[in-house]
C-alpha positions in Angstrom: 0.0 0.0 0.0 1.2 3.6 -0.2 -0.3 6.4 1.7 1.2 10.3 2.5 1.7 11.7 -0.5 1.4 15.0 0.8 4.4 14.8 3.4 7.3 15.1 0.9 6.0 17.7 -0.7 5.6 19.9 2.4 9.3 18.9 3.8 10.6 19.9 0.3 8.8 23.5 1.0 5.6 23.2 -0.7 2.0 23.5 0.3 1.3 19.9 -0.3 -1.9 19.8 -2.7 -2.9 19.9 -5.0 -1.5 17.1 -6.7 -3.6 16.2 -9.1 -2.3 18.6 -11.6 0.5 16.0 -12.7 -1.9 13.5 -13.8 -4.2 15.6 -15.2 -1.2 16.9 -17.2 -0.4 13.2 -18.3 -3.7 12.3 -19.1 -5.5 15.4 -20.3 -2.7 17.4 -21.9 -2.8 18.1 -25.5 -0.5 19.6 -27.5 -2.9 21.9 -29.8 -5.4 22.4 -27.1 -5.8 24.9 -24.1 -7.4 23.0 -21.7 -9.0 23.6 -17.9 -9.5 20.9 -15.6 -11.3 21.3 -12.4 -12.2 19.2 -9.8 -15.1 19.7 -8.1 -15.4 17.8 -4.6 -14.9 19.0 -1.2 -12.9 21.6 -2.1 -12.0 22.8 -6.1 -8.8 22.9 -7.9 -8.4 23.8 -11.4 -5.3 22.8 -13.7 -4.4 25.0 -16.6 -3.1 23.0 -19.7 -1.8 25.3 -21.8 0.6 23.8 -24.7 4.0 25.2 -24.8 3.3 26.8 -20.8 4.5 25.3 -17.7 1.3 23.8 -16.3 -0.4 25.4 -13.5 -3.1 24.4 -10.9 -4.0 26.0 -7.6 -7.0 25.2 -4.9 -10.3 28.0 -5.7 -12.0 27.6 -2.4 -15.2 25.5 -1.4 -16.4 23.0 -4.1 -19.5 21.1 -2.6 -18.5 21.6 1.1 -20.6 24.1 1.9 -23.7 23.0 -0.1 -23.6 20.0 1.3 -23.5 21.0 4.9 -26.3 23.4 4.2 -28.8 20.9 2.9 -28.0 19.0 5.4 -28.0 21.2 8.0 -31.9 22.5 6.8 -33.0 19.6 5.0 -31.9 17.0 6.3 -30.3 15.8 3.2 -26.4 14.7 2.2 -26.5 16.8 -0.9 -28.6 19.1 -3.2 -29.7 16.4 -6.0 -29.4 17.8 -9.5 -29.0 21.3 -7.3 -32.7 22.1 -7.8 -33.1 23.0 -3.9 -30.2 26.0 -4.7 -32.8 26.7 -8.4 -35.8 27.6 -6.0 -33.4 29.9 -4.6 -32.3 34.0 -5.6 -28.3 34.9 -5.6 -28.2 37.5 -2.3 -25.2 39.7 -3.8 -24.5 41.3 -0.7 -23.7 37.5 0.9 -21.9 37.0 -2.2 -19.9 39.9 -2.2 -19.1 39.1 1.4 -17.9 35.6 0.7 -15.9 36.8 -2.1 -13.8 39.1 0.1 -11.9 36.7 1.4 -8.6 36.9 1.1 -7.8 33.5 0.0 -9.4 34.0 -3.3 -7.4 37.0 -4.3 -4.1 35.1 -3.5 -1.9 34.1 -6.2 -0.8 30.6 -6.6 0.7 28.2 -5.2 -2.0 28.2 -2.5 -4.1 25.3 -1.2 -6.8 25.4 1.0 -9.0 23.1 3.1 -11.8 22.8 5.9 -9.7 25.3 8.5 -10.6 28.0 5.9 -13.9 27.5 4.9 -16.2 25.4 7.1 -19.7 26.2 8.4 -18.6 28.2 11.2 -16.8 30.4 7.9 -20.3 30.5 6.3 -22.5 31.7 9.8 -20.0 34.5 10.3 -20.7 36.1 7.3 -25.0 35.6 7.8 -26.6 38.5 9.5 -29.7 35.4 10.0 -32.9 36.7 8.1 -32.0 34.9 5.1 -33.9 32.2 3.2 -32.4 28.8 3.4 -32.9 28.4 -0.5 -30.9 31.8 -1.1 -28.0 31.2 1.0 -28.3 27.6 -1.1 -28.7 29.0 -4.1 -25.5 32.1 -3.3 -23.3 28.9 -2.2 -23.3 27.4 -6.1 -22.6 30.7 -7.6 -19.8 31.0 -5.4 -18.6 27.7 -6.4 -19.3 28.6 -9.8 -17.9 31.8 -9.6 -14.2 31.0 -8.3 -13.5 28.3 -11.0 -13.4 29.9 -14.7 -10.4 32.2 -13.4 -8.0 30.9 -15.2 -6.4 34.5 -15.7 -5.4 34.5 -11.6 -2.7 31.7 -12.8 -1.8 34.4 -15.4 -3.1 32.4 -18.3 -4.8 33.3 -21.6 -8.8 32.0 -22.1 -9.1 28.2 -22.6 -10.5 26.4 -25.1 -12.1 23.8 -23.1 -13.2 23.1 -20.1 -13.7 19.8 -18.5 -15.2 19.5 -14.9 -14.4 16.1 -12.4 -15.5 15.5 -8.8 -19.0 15.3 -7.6 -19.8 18.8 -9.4 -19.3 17.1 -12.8 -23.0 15.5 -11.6 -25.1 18.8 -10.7 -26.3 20.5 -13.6 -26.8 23.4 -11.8 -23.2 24.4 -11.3 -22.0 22.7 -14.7 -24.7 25.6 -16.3 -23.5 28.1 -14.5 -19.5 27.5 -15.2 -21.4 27.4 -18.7 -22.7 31.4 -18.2 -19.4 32.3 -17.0 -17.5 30.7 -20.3 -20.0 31.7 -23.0 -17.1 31.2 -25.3 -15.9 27.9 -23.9 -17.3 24.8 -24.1 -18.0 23.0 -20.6 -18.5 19.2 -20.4 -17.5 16.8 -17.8 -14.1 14.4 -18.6 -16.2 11.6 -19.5 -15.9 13.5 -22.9 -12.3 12.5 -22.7 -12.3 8.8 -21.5 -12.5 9.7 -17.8 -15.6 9.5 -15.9 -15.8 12.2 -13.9 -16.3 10.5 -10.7 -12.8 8.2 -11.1 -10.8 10.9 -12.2 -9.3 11.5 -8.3 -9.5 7.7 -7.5 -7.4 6.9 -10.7 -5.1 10.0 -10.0 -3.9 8.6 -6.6 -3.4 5.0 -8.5 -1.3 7.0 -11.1 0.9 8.4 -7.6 1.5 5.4 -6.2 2.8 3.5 -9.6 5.1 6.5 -9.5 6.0 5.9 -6.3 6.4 2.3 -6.7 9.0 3.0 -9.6 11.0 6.2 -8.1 9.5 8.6 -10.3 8.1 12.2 -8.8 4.6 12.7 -8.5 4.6 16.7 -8.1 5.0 19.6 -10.1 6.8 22.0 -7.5 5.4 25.1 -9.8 2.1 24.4 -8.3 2.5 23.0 -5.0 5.5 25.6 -4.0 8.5 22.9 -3.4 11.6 23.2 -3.9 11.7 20.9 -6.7 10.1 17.4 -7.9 9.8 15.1 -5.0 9.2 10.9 -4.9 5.9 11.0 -2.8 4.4 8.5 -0.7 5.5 6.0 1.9 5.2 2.4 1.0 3.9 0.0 3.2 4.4 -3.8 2.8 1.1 -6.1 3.2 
């Protein structure tokens, strides 16, 4: 088994996460294409493909954390199916604006983030209380959808693709809304590309631990922060 990728990475210097970026670079990469990935789960990371550039990826912020704990918090329910409970909701653009101010989202890569930052506790202090459930809901997916098509923050040029993975890949919802914030850009899920969308993490650890199994790197220090490409993961005999 191998387990701890992360732990290399951080003694080397760097932040750790995200690592996905490498296989997304190995798998999705094409040499006449300028493609996004981003993975929608807890949190969101997007990976900039850009032939000829030095790939980048950094962590946005809150993927489906916070509409998850919401439902559940009013509802009763582990997610927001299809996210029609956030469609019988109204964007609040004060909340929003308020949520957007944090500094996180206006730092420049490399930068991860996690559930320290942005948690429930995150999301109360910024309600003043008198707000319907189905707004705050329906606010939380357009900040989700808001944060990803940013690709300028990594100092890179419009895509010409964009290809979502994660749980998000599955709510309709956000994937229209990435859609209204790329008119010009195609959005699909990586199904579209021979990936399912809901592997694509599971099949980017397998693709780190062959490369730890063999001694090859498994990080790009340009988006994690390190001081160079580290072997990650500790092997542990069965």
């Amino acid at each position: 088994m191998v387990a701890d990728f992360r732990s290399r990475d951080i003694a080397a210097g760097g932040q750790g996460a995200p690592l996905v970026p490498a296989f997304h670079a190995a798998v999705f990469g094409d040499p006449q294409r300028h493609r996004i990935i981003l993975n929608v789960g807890g949190m969101a990371n997007l990976t900039d493909l850009n032939p000829g550039q030095t790939v980048r990826g950094f962590d946005c912020g809150p993927g489906n954390l916070l509409l998850d704990a919401w439902i559940e918090r009013h509802k009763g329910q582990r997610y927001d199916d299809a996210g029609r409970w956030a469609n019988e909701g109204q964007v609040l653009a004060g909340l929003l604006h308020s949520l957007l101010d944090e500094a996180f989202f206006a730092t420049s890569p490399p930068k991860s983030c996690g559930r320290d930052e942005f948690n429930m506790a995150w999301l109360d202090s910024h309600l003043a209380g008198r707000e319907r459930p189905e707004d705050v809901q329906a606010t939380l997916l357009e900040l989700t959808a808001r944060l990803q098509p940013r690709p300028s923050a990594a100092g890179a040029a419009s895509p010409t693709s964009f290809f979502v993975c994660g749980g998000g890949a599955r709510n309709p919802a956000l994937m229209a809304r990435l859609q209204h914030h790329l008119p010009d850009c195609p959005v699909a899920g990586t199904g579209a590309l021979g990936q399912p969308a809901d592997w694509v993490e599971a099949v980017a650890f397998a693709w780190l631990a062959w490369r730890t199994l063999h001694g090859q790197p498994g990080n790009l220090a340009e988006v994690t922060g390190a001081r160079g490409p580290r072997i990650l993961g500790a092997i542990y005999p069965r």
